[in-house]
N, C-alpha and C positions, 0 to 999 in steps of 0.2 A: 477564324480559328475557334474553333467550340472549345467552353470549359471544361477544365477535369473534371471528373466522378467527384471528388472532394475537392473543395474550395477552403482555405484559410482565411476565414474572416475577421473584423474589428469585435464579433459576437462569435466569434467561433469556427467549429468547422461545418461549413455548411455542403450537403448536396443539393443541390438548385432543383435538379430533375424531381427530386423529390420533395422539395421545400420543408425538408428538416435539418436537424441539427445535431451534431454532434456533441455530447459534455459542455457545449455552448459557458460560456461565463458572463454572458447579460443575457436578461430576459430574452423569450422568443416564443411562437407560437406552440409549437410541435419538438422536443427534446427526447433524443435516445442516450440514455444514462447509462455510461459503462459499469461504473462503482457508486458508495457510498460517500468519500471521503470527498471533504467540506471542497477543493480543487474543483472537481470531476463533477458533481452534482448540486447544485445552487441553487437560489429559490427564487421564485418569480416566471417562472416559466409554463404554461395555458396546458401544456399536457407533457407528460412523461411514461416514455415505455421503456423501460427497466426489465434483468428477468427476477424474477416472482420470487427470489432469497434476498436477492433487493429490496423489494417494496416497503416491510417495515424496517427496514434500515433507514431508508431514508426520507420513507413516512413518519419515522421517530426523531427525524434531524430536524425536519423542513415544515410539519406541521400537515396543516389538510390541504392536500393537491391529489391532483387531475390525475393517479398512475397507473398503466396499466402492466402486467404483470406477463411475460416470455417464458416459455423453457428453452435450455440447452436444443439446438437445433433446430428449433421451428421458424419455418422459413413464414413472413408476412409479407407484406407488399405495402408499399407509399407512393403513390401516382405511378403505380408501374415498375419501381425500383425495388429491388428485393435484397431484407434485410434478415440476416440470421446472426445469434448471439452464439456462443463457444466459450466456455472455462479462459479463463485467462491468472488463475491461478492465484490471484494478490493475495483478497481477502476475502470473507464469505461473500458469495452473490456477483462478485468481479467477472466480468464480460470484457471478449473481446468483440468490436463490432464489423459482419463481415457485407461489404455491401457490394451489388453485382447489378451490372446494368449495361444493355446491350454488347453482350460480349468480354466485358471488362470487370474484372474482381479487385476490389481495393481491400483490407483490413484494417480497422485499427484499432489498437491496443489497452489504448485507456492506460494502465502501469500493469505489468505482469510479474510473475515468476515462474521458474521449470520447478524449481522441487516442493513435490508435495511436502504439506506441512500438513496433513490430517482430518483440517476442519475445512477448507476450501476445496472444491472441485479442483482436480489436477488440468491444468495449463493442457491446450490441444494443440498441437500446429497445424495450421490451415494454409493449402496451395494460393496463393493471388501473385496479381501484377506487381501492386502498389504496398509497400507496405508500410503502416506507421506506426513508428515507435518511439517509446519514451528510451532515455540512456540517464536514468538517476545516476547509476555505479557505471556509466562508460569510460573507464580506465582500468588498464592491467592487474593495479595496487588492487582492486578489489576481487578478492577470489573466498568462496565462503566454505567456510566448514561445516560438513555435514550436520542437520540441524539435532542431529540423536547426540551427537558428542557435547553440542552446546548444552541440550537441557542436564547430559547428568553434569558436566561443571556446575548450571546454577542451581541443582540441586544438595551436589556437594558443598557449593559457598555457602546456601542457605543453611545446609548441616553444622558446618564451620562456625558460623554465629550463632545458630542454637546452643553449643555449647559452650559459648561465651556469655551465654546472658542475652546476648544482643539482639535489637529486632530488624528484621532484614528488611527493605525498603527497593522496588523491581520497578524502575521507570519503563513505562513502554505505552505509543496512541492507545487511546482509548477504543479505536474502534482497530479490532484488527490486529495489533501487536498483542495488545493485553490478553484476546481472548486465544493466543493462539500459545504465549506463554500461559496462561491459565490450564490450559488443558494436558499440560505435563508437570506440573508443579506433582513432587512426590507429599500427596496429604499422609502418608506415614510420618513424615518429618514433624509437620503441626498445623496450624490453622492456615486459611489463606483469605486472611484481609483488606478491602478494597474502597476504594475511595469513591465517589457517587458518580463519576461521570464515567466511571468503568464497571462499577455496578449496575447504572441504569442501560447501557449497551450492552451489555452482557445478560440482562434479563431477557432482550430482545430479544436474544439470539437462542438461548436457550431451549427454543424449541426445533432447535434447526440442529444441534450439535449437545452431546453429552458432556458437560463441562463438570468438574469436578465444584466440590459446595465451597461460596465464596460469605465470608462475614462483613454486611455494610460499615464502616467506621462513620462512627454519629458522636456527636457532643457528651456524649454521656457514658463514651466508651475510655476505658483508662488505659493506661501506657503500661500495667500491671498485665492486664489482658496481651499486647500486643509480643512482650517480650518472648522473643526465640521463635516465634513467628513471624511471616511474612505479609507485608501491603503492597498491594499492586496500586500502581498509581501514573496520574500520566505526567509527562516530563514537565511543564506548566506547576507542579505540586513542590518542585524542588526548589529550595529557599522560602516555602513558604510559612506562614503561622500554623496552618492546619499541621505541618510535620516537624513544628516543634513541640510538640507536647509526647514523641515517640522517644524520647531521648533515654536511653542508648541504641542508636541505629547506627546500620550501617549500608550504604546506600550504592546504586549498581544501575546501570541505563544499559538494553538491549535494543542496539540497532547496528546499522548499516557502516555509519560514520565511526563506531567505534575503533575501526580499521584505523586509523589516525592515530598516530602514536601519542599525540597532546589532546586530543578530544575527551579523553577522560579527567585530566587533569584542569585545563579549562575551564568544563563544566563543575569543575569542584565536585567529580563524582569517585567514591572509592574505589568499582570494579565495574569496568566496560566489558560487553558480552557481542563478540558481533553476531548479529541476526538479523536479516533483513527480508523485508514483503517486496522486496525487486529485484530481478536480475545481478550477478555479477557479473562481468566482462565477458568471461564465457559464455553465458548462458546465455546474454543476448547475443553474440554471434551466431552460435548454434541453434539459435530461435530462428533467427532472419536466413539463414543458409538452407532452415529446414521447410522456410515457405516457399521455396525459387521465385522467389521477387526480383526483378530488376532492378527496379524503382524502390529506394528505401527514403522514409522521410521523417526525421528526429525532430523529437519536439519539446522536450526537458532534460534536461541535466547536461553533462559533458556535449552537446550539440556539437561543436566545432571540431572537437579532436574525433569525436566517435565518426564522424561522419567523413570526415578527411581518411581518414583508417580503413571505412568502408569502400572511398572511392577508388585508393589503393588497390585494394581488392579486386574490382572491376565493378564494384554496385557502382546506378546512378544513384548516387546519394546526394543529398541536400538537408537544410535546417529548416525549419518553421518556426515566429516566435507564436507564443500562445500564453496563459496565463495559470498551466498547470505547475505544481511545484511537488517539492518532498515532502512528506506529512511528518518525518520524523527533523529533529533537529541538523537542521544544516553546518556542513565544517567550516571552518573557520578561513578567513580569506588567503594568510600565511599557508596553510594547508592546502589549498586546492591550489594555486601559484605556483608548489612546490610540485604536484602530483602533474599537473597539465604542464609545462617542463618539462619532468621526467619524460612525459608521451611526448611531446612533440621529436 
Protein backbone atom coordinates (compact mmCIF):
# COMPACT_ATOMS: atom_id res chain seq x y z
CA UNK A 1 0.00 0.00 0.00
CA UNK A 2 1.81 3.32 -0.98
CA UNK A 3 1.81 6.38 1.35
CA UNK A 4 -0.45 9.31 1.03
CA UNK A 5 0.59 12.58 -0.79
CA UNK A 6 0.78 13.91 2.92
CA UNK A 7 2.04 12.04 5.88
CA UNK A 8 1.46 13.23 9.67
CA UNK A 9 4.51 12.95 11.29
CA UNK A 10 6.22 13.16 15.05
CA UNK A 11 7.95 16.43 12.88
CA UNK A 12 5.22 17.29 11.00
CA UNK A 13 3.47 16.98 7.95
CA UNK A 14 5.63 15.34 5.74
CA UNK A 15 5.59 14.50 1.67
CA UNK A 16 8.05 11.59 1.47
CA UNK A 17 7.94 11.98 -2.46
CA UNK A 18 9.29 15.06 -2.09
CA UNK A 19 11.15 14.91 1.20
CA UNK A 20 9.75 18.14 2.60
CA UNK A 21 7.89 19.40 5.08
CA UNK A 22 5.08 21.05 5.96
CA UNK A 23 4.96 24.10 8.90
CA UNK A 24 7.05 21.04 10.44
CA UNK A 25 7.39 21.86 14.50
CA UNK A 26 11.02 20.16 14.88
CA UNK A 27 13.76 20.89 13.01
CA UNK A 28 14.07 19.44 9.40
CA UNK A 29 16.07 19.63 6.32
CA UNK A 30 13.73 21.44 3.64
CA UNK A 31 10.46 23.57 5.30
CA UNK A 32 7.50 25.20 3.20
CA UNK A 33 6.13 27.76 5.66
CA UNK A 34 2.43 28.73 5.40
CA UNK A 35 2.55 31.82 7.84
CA UNK A 36 4.36 33.82 10.20
CA UNK A 37 2.92 32.93 13.57
CA UNK A 38 5.29 31.50 16.24
CA UNK A 39 2.83 27.70 15.66
CA UNK A 40 3.31 27.44 11.84
CA UNK A 41 6.92 28.65 11.34
CA UNK A 42 9.81 27.63 13.92
CA UNK A 43 13.28 27.87 14.10
CA UNK A 44 15.96 25.39 13.34
CA UNK A 45 15.06 24.31 10.29
CA UNK A 46 18.34 24.01 7.00
CA UNK A 47 15.91 25.92 4.61
CA UNK A 48 12.57 27.62 4.31
CA UNK A 49 10.32 28.52 1.12
CA UNK A 50 7.80 30.84 2.21
CA UNK A 51 6.06 33.49 -0.22
CA UNK A 52 8.06 36.56 -0.46
CA UNK A 53 5.30 38.98 2.19
CA UNK A 54 6.58 36.24 4.25
CA UNK A 55 10.20 36.42 4.46
CA UNK A 56 10.73 39.41 6.66
CA UNK A 57 8.05 38.39 8.82
CA UNK A 58 9.66 35.77 9.79
CA UNK A 59 13.11 36.68 9.09
CA UNK A 60 12.32 39.25 11.78
CA UNK A 61 10.95 36.34 14.16
CA UNK A 62 13.49 33.63 13.71
CA UNK A 63 16.66 35.62 12.91
CA UNK A 64 19.18 34.64 9.92
CA UNK A 65 17.98 31.53 8.04
CA UNK A 66 18.03 29.81 4.80
CA UNK A 67 14.50 31.43 3.01
CA UNK A 68 13.49 31.64 -0.05
CA UNK A 69 10.91 33.71 -1.22
CA UNK A 70 7.28 32.50 -3.69
CA UNK A 71 4.70 34.35 -5.38
CA UNK A 72 0.97 33.74 -5.44
CA UNK A 73 0.88 31.05 -8.11
CA UNK A 74 4.07 30.05 -9.10
CA UNK A 75 4.24 26.61 -9.54
CA UNK A 76 8.03 24.99 -8.47
CA UNK A 77 8.96 21.59 -8.20
CA UNK A 78 10.75 19.32 -5.23
CA UNK A 79 12.00 15.78 -6.66
CA UNK A 80 9.26 15.97 -9.06
CA UNK A 81 6.29 17.01 -6.88
CA UNK A 82 4.78 20.24 -7.60
CA UNK A 83 4.04 22.92 -5.16
CA UNK A 84 2.13 26.29 -5.63
CA UNK A 85 1.29 28.69 -2.76
CA UNK A 86 -2.61 30.69 -2.92
CA UNK A 87 -3.89 33.61 -0.45
CA UNK A 88 -5.20 31.96 2.47
CA UNK A 89 -6.35 35.07 3.89
CA UNK A 90 -5.17 34.93 7.84
CA UNK A 91 -2.66 37.36 7.95
CA UNK A 92 -0.18 39.24 5.74
CA UNK A 93 2.00 36.72 3.62
CA UNK A 94 -0.61 33.67 4.80
CA UNK A 95 -0.46 30.74 2.31
CA UNK A 96 -2.32 28.02 1.65
CA UNK A 97 -0.13 25.10 0.34
CA UNK A 98 -1.23 23.28 -2.78
CA UNK A 99 0.64 20.13 -3.53
CA UNK A 100 0.09 17.69 -6.72
CA UNK A 101 1.56 14.66 -7.68
CA UNK A 102 0.96 11.99 -10.08
CA UNK A 103 -2.64 12.78 -10.54
CA UNK A 104 -3.52 13.62 -6.93
CA UNK A 105 -4.03 17.30 -5.45
CA UNK A 106 -3.90 17.73 -1.71
CA UNK A 107 -4.11 21.47 -0.09
CA UNK A 108 -3.33 22.61 3.05
CA UNK A 109 -4.40 25.36 4.86
CA UNK A 110 -2.09 26.46 7.36
CA UNK A 111 -5.20 28.89 9.35
CA UNK A 112 -7.31 30.83 7.00
CA UNK A 113 -10.14 33.26 6.68
CA UNK A 114 -13.03 34.13 3.76
CA UNK A 115 -13.40 37.87 4.57
CA UNK A 116 -11.22 40.16 3.35
CA UNK A 117 -9.88 42.36 5.92
CA UNK A 118 -7.91 44.91 3.65
CA UNK A 119 -4.31 44.17 4.46
CA UNK A 120 -3.98 40.53 3.49
CA UNK A 121 -4.46 38.93 0.20
CA UNK A 122 -8.05 37.75 -0.03
CA UNK A 123 -8.40 33.76 0.77
CA UNK A 124 -8.79 31.74 -2.93
CA UNK A 125 -10.48 28.45 -3.04
CA UNK A 126 -8.72 25.91 -4.71
CA UNK A 127 -10.13 22.45 -6.50
CA UNK A 128 -8.27 19.17 -4.62
CA UNK A 129 -8.73 15.69 -3.36
CA UNK A 130 -7.57 15.97 0.01
CA UNK A 131 -8.16 18.77 1.83
CA UNK A 132 -6.69 20.13 5.13
CA UNK A 133 -8.01 22.14 7.47
CA UNK A 134 -7.68 23.99 10.67
CA UNK A 135 -11.49 24.31 12.75
CA UNK A 136 -10.20 27.02 15.49
CA UNK A 137 -14.12 28.35 15.48
CA UNK A 138 -15.57 24.84 14.33
CA UNK A 139 -18.89 25.36 16.16
CA UNK A 140 -22.17 26.88 15.25
CA UNK A 141 -21.80 29.62 18.51
CA UNK A 142 -19.41 31.14 16.25
CA UNK A 143 -20.79 33.28 13.52
CA UNK A 144 -18.89 37.00 12.87
CA UNK A 145 -19.97 40.24 12.11
CA UNK A 146 -19.16 41.93 9.42
CA UNK A 147 -15.66 43.46 10.10
CA UNK A 148 -16.80 47.33 8.95
CA UNK A 149 -19.58 47.37 11.83
CA UNK A 150 -16.80 45.99 14.35
CA UNK A 151 -14.37 48.91 13.61
CA UNK A 152 -16.96 51.85 13.96
CA UNK A 153 -18.11 50.21 17.54
CA UNK A 154 -14.30 50.40 18.42
CA UNK A 155 -14.00 53.51 17.23
CA UNK A 156 -17.12 54.90 18.77
CA UNK A 157 -15.82 53.14 22.34
CA UNK A 158 -12.68 54.82 21.73
CA UNK A 159 -14.65 58.22 21.27
CA UNK A 160 -16.77 57.29 24.32
CA UNK A 161 -13.52 57.49 26.61
CA UNK A 162 -11.95 60.24 24.89
CA UNK A 163 -14.55 62.16 26.28
CA UNK A 164 -14.19 60.73 29.66
CA UNK A 165 -10.61 61.64 30.15
CA UNK A 166 -9.89 58.08 29.75
CA UNK A 167 -7.14 56.32 27.89
CA UNK A 168 -8.34 53.48 25.74
CA UNK A 169 -6.18 50.37 25.90
CA UNK A 170 -7.01 47.66 22.32
CA UNK A 171 -5.50 44.11 23.25
CA UNK A 172 -4.87 42.15 20.00
CA UNK A 173 -1.48 39.52 18.55
CA UNK A 174 1.10 41.31 17.74
CA UNK A 175 1.56 40.11 14.51
CA UNK A 176 -1.65 40.25 12.60
CA UNK A 177 -4.46 41.35 14.74
CA UNK A 178 -2.78 44.61 15.87
CA UNK A 179 -1.80 45.55 12.30
CA UNK A 180 -5.10 44.79 10.98
CA UNK A 181 -6.91 46.91 13.81
CA UNK A 182 -4.31 49.45 13.28
CA UNK A 183 -5.27 50.26 9.93
CA UNK A 184 -8.96 51.37 10.76
CA UNK A 185 -8.37 53.09 14.03
CA UNK A 186 -10.16 56.65 13.13
CA UNK A 187 -6.79 59.09 13.73
CA UNK A 188 -9.51 61.97 13.79
CA UNK A 189 -10.36 60.73 17.23
CA UNK A 190 -6.35 61.11 18.50
CA UNK A 191 -3.26 59.49 18.67
CA UNK A 192 -2.52 55.84 18.25
CA UNK A 193 0.02 54.44 20.82
CA UNK A 194 1.80 51.32 20.78
CA UNK A 195 3.78 49.02 22.82
CA UNK A 196 7.27 47.63 21.24
CA UNK A 197 6.50 44.29 20.20
CA UNK A 198 3.61 45.73 18.10
CA UNK A 199 5.56 48.49 17.05
CA UNK A 200 8.49 46.57 16.05
CA UNK A 201 6.06 44.20 13.64
CA UNK A 202 4.38 46.75 12.37
CA UNK A 203 7.65 48.58 11.13
CA UNK A 204 8.06 45.30 9.28
CA UNK A 205 5.18 45.57 7.60
CA UNK A 206 4.97 48.82 6.80
CA UNK A 207 6.22 48.56 3.58
CA UNK A 208 3.86 46.14 2.55
CA UNK A 209 0.61 48.01 3.77
CA UNK A 210 -0.46 51.87 4.39
CA UNK A 211 -0.79 51.84 8.01
CA UNK A 212 -1.89 54.89 9.62
CA UNK A 213 1.03 56.88 12.11
CA UNK A 214 1.67 54.77 15.39
CA UNK A 215 3.57 56.54 18.61
CA UNK A 216 6.18 54.00 20.30
CA UNK A 217 5.42 54.09 24.31
CA UNK A 218 9.08 54.25 25.98
CA UNK A 219 9.96 55.03 29.61
CA UNK A 220 9.93 58.52 29.29
CA UNK A 221 6.52 58.92 27.83
CA UNK A 222 3.83 60.03 30.52
CA UNK A 223 0.25 59.04 31.15
CA UNK A 224 -0.57 62.98 30.54
CA UNK A 225 0.42 62.25 26.82
CA UNK A 226 -1.65 58.97 26.61
CA UNK A 227 -5.09 60.37 28.05
CA UNK A 228 -8.11 60.15 25.39
CA UNK A 229 -5.96 58.19 23.29
CA UNK A 230 -5.40 54.89 22.41
CA UNK A 231 -2.50 51.93 22.94
CA UNK A 232 -2.48 48.98 20.95
CA UNK A 233 -0.97 46.34 22.85
CA UNK A 234 -0.82 42.52 22.94
CA UNK A 235 -2.92 40.40 25.36
CA UNK A 236 0.55 39.26 27.27
CA UNK A 237 0.51 43.44 28.44
CA UNK A 238 -2.61 42.96 30.43
CA UNK A 239 -1.96 42.98 34.36
CA UNK A 240 1.21 44.20 33.70
CA UNK A 241 3.56 47.06 35.19
CA UNK A 242 4.21 48.62 31.90
CA UNK A 243 0.14 49.42 31.83
CA UNK A 244 0.10 50.60 35.14
CA UNK A 245 1.39 53.89 34.75
CA UNK A 246 -1.84 54.61 31.90
CA UNK A 247 -4.16 55.04 34.75
CA UNK A 248 -7.21 56.09 33.86
CA UNK A 249 -7.74 53.43 31.22
CA UNK A 250 -10.08 51.58 30.09
CA UNK A 251 -9.29 48.45 28.49
CA UNK A 252 -11.09 46.02 25.53
CA UNK A 253 -9.50 42.62 23.73
CA UNK A 254 -10.55 41.88 19.98
CA UNK A 255 -10.68 38.43 19.15
CA UNK A 256 -12.52 35.45 18.23
CA UNK A 257 -13.16 33.92 21.85
CA UNK A 258 -14.85 37.20 22.69
CA UNK A 259 -18.14 35.24 21.42
CA UNK A 260 -18.07 33.76 25.00
CA UNK A 261 -20.36 35.42 27.10
CA UNK A 262 -17.68 35.15 30.53
CA UNK A 263 -14.45 35.58 28.31
CA UNK A 264 -14.58 39.17 28.83
CA UNK A 265 -15.19 39.05 32.27
CA UNK A 266 -12.66 36.34 33.11
CA UNK A 267 -10.01 38.09 31.41
CA UNK A 268 -10.79 41.10 33.90
CA UNK A 269 -11.35 42.92 30.36
CA UNK A 270 -13.98 46.02 30.33
CA UNK A 271 -15.17 45.57 26.54
CA UNK A 272 -14.76 42.40 24.17
CA UNK A 273 -14.86 43.11 20.42
CA UNK A 274 -15.34 39.84 18.47
CA UNK A 275 -12.81 39.79 15.55
CA UNK A 276 -11.16 37.12 14.36
CA UNK A 277 -8.12 36.02 11.66
CA UNK A 278 -10.08 32.40 11.24
CA UNK A 279 -12.97 31.13 9.85
CA UNK A 280 -16.27 30.98 11.60
CA UNK A 281 -18.49 27.93 11.17
CA UNK A 282 -19.71 28.98 8.12
CA UNK A 283 -16.97 30.02 6.54
CA UNK A 284 -15.28 26.97 7.00
CA UNK A 285 -18.00 24.80 5.52
CA UNK A 286 -18.22 27.02 2.64
CA UNK A 287 -14.44 26.83 2.11
CA UNK A 288 -14.31 23.05 2.13
CA UNK A 289 -17.75 22.54 -0.15
CA UNK A 290 -16.07 25.07 -2.46
CA UNK A 291 -12.81 22.89 -2.89
CA UNK A 292 -14.95 19.45 -3.99
CA UNK A 293 -12.68 17.49 -1.60
CA UNK A 294 -13.75 14.26 -0.64
CA UNK A 295 -11.23 13.67 1.81
CA UNK A 296 -11.19 16.46 4.53
CA UNK A 297 -8.67 16.24 7.28
CA UNK A 298 -8.84 18.72 10.80
CA UNK A 299 -6.11 19.49 12.54
CA UNK A 300 -6.70 22.25 15.24
CA UNK A 301 -9.42 23.39 17.11
CA UNK A 302 -12.96 21.76 17.44
CA UNK A 303 -11.30 18.38 15.59
CA UNK A 304 -13.93 16.00 16.99
CA UNK A 305 -17.23 17.73 16.53
CA UNK A 306 -16.22 19.64 13.30
CA UNK A 307 -15.30 16.56 11.61
CA UNK A 308 -18.15 14.29 12.91
CA UNK A 309 -20.55 17.08 11.34
CA UNK A 310 -18.59 16.77 8.26
CA UNK A 311 -18.96 13.08 7.99
CA UNK A 312 -22.63 13.58 8.48
CA UNK A 313 -22.47 15.43 5.43
CA UNK A 314 -20.97 12.60 3.31
CA UNK A 315 -17.20 14.08 3.61
CA UNK A 316 -14.51 11.50 4.43
CA UNK A 317 -13.58 13.20 7.24
CA UNK A 318 -10.91 12.51 10.00
CA UNK A 319 -8.61 14.31 12.71
CA UNK A 320 -4.94 14.63 12.88
CA UNK A 321 -3.14 15.56 16.13
CA UNK A 322 -0.43 18.20 15.33
CA UNK A 323 1.12 20.82 17.38
CA UNK A 324 -0.58 24.04 15.79
CA UNK A 325 -2.72 26.09 18.11
CA UNK A 326 -4.71 29.53 18.40
CA UNK A 327 -2.37 32.60 18.63
CA UNK A 328 -5.09 34.49 20.19
CA UNK A 329 -6.14 33.66 23.88
CA UNK A 330 -7.97 30.39 24.43
CA UNK A 331 -11.64 30.01 26.17
CA UNK A 332 -11.83 28.78 29.10
CA UNK A 333 -12.56 24.95 29.77
CA UNK A 334 -16.26 25.64 31.42
CA UNK A 335 -16.76 27.41 28.10
CA UNK A 336 -15.88 25.07 25.35
CA UNK A 337 -17.72 21.89 27.51
CA UNK A 338 -20.62 24.02 27.32
CA UNK A 339 -20.35 24.95 23.48
CA UNK A 340 -19.22 21.12 22.44
CA UNK A 341 -22.52 19.94 24.29
CA UNK A 342 -24.60 22.16 22.70
CA UNK A 343 -23.02 20.60 19.14
CA UNK A 344 -23.04 17.23 19.87
Amino acid sequence: MKNPLLEFTDKGIYCSAAKVYLDPWKPVDKAIISHGHADHSRWGHKQYITHHRNVPIISHRLGEINVTGKEWGETFLVNNVKFTLYPAGHIIGSSQIRVEHKGEIWVFTGDYKTEHDGISTPYESIKCDTFITECTFGLPAFKWTPQQEVFENINQWWAENKSEGKTSILFGYSLGKAQRLLKYLDTDIGKIYTHGAIENMTQVLRPLVDFPETTLITKDTKKEELLGNIVLAPPSAHGSTWIRKMVPYVTASASGWMTFRGARRRRAIDKGFVLSDHCDWQGLLSSIEATGAEKVICTHGYTEIFSRYLREQGYDARTEETQYGDEEDHATTDETATLEKQAS
